[in-house]
VOGU-3710 file (C-alpha; in Angstrom, 3 decimals, decimal comma):
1> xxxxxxxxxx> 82,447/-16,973/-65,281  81,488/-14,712/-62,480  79,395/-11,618/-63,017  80,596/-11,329/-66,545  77,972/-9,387/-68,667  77,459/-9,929/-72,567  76,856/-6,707/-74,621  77,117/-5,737/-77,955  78,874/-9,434/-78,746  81,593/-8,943/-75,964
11> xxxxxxxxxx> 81,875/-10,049/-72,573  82,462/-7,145/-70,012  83,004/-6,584/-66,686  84,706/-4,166/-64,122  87,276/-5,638/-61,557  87,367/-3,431/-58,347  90,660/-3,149/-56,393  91,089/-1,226/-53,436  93,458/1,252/-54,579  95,227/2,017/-58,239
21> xxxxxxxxxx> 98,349/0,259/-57,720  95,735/-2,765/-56,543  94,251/-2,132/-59,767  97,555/-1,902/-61,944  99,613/-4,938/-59,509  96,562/-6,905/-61,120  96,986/-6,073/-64,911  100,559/-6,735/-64,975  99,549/-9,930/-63,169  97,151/-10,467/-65,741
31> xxxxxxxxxx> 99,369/-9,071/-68,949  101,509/-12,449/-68,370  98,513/-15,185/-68,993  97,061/-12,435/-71,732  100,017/-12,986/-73,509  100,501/-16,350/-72,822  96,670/-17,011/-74,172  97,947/-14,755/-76,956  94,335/-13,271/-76,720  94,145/-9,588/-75,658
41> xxxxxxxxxx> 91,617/-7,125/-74,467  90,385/-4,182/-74,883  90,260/-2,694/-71,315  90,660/0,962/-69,377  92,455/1,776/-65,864  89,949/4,534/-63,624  91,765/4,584/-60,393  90,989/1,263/-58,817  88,796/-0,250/-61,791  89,194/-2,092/-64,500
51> xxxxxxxxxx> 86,989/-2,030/-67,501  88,179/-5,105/-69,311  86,684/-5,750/-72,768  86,430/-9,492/-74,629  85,052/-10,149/-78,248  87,613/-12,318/-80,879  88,403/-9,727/-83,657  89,488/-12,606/-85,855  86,341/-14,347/-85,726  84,687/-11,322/-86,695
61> xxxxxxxxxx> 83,790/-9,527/-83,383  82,281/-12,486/-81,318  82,307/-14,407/-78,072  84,324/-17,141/-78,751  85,771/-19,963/-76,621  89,074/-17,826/-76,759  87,088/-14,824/-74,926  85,538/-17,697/-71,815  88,549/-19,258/-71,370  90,171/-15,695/-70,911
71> xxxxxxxxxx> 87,483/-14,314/-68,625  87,739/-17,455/-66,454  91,719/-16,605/-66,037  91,396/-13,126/-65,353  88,389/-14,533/-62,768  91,007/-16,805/-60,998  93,582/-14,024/-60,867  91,394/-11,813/-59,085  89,531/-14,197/-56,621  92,985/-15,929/-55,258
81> xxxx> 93,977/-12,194/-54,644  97,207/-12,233/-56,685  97,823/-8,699/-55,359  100,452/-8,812/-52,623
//
C-alpha cells in the first residue's frame, strides 16, 4: 500500500489529481470497485484532493483485511491513471 498512513485505527491518505473533475473522474472510477468490495469509505472532495478514510465499522472501528485490500484497489486505480 503506497503512502497510506494509519491514525486513530484507520488508514488515510490524500489522492492528488490535477484538477476537480480529475479528482471526481477518479471517485466515480473508484465508487464501482467500492461497491463491488461492498466496503465503503469515509472520504471528502477539496478541489483536486481526496481525503479518503478506511477503518471496518463492523469489526468495531479497525484496520481490517477488508480496509488493505481496499486501499490497494483505490492504489491501482490511481497509479494506472484511470482518468481519461
Amino acid at each position: 500500500m503506497n503512502n497510506w498512513t494509519e491514525i486513530n485505527n484507520e488508514l488515510q491518505k490524500t489522492f492528488v489529481f490535477g484538477s476537480f473533475m480529475e479528482a471526481i473522474q477518479w471517485m466515480l472510477k473508484a465508487s464501482a470497485e467500492i461497491e463491488q468490495c461492498n466496503h465503503h469509505p469515509t472520504w471528502t472532495n477539496t478541489y483536486n484532493k481526496v481525503h479518503v478514510r478506511l477503518t471496518t465499522h463492523d469489526e468495531g472501528n479497525t484496520i481490517t483485511q477488508k480496509d488493505c485490500e481496499l486501499a490497494k484497489a483505490l492504489d491501482f486505480l490511481f497509479d494506472k491513471g484511470s482518468i481519461q
